[in-house]
C-alpha positions in Angstrom: -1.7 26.7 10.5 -3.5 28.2 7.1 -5.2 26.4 4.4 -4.6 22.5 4.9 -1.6 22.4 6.8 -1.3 21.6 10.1 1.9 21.6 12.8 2.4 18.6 14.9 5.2 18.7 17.9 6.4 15.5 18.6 8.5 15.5 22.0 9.6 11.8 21.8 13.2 12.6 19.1 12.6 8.4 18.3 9.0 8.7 17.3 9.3 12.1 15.8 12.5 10.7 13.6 10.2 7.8 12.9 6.8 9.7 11.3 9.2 11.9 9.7 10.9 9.3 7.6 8.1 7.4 6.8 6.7 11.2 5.2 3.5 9.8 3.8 0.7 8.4 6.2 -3.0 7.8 6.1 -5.1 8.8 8.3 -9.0 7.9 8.1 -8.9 7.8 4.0 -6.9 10.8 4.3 -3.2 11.3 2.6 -0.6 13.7 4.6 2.5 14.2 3.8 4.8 15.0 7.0 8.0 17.1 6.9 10.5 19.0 9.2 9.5 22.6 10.1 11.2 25.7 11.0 9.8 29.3 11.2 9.7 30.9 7.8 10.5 27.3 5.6 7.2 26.0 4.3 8.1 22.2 2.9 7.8 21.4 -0.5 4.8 18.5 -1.1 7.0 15.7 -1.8 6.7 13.7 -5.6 4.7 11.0 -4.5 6.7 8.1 -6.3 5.2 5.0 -3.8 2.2 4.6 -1.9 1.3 1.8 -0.1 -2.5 0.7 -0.5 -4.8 -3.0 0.2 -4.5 -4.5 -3.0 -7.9 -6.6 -3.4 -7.1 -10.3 -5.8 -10.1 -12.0 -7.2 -10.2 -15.0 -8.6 -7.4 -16.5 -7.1 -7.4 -20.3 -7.1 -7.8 -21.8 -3.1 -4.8 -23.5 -4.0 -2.5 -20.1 -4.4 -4.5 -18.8 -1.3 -1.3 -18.8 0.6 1.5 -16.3 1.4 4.0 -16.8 -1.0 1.4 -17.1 -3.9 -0.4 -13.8 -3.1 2.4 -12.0 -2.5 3.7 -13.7 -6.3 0.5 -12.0 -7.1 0.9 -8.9 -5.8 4.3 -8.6 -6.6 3.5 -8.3 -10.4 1.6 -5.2 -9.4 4.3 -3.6 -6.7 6.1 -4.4 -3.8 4.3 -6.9 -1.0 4.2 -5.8 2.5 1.9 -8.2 4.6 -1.1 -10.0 4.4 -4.4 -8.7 5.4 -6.0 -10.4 8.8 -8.5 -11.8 7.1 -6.4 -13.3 4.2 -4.3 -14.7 6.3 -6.5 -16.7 8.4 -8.3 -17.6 5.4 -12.1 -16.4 6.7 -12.8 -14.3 3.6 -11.5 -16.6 0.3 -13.5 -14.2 -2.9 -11.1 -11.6 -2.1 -7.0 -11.6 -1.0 -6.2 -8.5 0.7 -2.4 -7.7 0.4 -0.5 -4.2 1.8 1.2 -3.2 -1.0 3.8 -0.4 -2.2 2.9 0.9 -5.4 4.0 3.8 -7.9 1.0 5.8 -8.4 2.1 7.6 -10.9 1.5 4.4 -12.9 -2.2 3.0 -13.5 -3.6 0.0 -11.9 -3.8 -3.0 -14.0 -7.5 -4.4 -14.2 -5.8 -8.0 -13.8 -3.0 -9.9 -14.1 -1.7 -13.0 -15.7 0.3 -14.8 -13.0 2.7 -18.0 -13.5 2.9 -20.6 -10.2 5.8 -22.9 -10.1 3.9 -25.5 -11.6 3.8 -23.9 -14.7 -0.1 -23.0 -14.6 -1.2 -19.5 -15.4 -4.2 -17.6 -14.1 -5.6 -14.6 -14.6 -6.4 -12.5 -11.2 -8.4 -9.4 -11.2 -7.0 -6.7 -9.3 -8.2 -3.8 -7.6 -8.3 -1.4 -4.4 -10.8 0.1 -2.5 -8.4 3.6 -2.4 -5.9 4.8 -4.9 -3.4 7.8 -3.7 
């Protein structure tokens, strides 16, 4: 189709309903927003109001490298979705990697002061390597 739209037919109706609720993907770095079509209806580009992204926590004691501490974490930021590979079999412990709904709309904090359980606070730095 023109300029940087593009039209997809789907024949499977359970996969089709599937990428069409989910309405925002990433593909290769790239953001696309997916929508029904008919002749004549161009789709309005949806508000995007959550995007989820590989939040990247430094400085995170080894003793809160686990799954319900980083996602403590990374719940002060957004919403936790899963761990990355790599977190979760602890082979890279500089950086926790966690899949994670954010509104863009809203900046990215440069850290975060988090509170464990036992009542010790740290401060993790936060990043990602790709913001919506």
């Amino acid at each position: 189709m023109d300029g940087f739209t593009f039209l997809f037919r789907i024949p499977n109706a359970a996969t089709r309903r599937r990428v069409i609720k989910q309405r925002l993907w990433q593909i290769e770095g790239q953001t696309m927003f997916v929508a029904d079509w008919e002749p004549g209806v161009t789709p309005d580009k949806p508000e995007l109001t959550s995007a989820p992204i590989w939040l990247e926590l430094r400085d995170v004691p080894l003793q809160f490298f686990n799954k319900e501490a980083l996602e403590h974490i990374a719940g002060l930021v957004g919403l936790p979705r899963l761990l990355h590979p790599s977190t979760a079999n602890k082979s890279d412990l500089e950086v926790a990697k966690v899949l994670t709904l954010i509104d863009p709309r809203k900046p990215l904090p440069e850290a975060v002061n988090a509170q464990f359980q036992s009542g010790e606070v740290r401060r993790i730095r936060v990043s990602s390597p790709w913001m919506p």
